[in-house]
N, C-alpha and C positions, 0 to 999 in steps of 0.2 A: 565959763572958765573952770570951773569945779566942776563939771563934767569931761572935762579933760584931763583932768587929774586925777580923777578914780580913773581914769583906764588908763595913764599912767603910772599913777600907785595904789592901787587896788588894796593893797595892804598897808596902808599907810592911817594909822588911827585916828591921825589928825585928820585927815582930807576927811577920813570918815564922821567926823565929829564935826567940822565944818558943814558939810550939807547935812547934816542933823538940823542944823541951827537954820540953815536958809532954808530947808523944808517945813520946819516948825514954822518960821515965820511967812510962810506962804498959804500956813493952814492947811499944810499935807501930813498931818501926824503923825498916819500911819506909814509912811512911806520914811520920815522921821526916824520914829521910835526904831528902825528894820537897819539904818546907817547907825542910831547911836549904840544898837545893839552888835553890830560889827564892828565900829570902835572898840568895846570893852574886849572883844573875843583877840583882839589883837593887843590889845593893850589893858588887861583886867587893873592894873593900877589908873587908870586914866578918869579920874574921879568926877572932874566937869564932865565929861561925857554919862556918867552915872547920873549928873543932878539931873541932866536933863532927861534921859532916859527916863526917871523917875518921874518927876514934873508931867512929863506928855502922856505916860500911864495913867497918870491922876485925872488930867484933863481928858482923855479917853473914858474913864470911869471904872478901871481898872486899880482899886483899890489895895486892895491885896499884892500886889506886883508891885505898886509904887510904893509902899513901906516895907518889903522883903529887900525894894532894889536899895533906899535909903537907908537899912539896918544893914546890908552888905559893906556901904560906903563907912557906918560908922563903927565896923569892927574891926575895919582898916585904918580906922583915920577916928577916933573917939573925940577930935576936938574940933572935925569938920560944922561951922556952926551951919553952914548951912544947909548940910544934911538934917540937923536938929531941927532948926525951923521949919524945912517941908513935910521931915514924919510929924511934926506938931499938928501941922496943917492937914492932913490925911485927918486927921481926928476930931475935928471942927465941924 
């Protein structure tokens, strides 16, 4: 069904950030990370799609990327805690 909808709405941030989420949880990360990064390019406010973006960086081992992407989120958004907790978490 979500594959019907990207080619339906191909530009639609949201579609794109949904299969972010069902590809993460399929354990396709990289194919993941490449939809939640298409969500932001349509929607650079679209903050959820940033955590996760982040988050899958991290779990990739992509360190530096997932606290560039977190400190993005928090210079936008300075009281997003949950940005706070996953740059904490980078540093563990």
């Amino acid at each position: 069904l979500l594959d019907q909808a990207l080619v339906l709405y191909p530009d639609d941030a949201l579609v794109q950030d949904r299969m972010c989420f069902l590809l993460s949880r399929q354990g396709r990360n990289k194919e993941a990370i490449s939809h939640a990064r298409k969500a932001l390019q349509l929607d650079p406010g679209l903050e959820v799609a940033a955590l996760k973006l982040g988050a899958l960086l991290e779990i990739e081992g992509d360190f530096k990327a997932a606290i560039n992407t977190y400190q993005k989120v928090l210079e936008k958004n300075s009281l997003n805690a949950d940005a706070h907790f996953l740059l904490a978490q980078c540093f563990e």
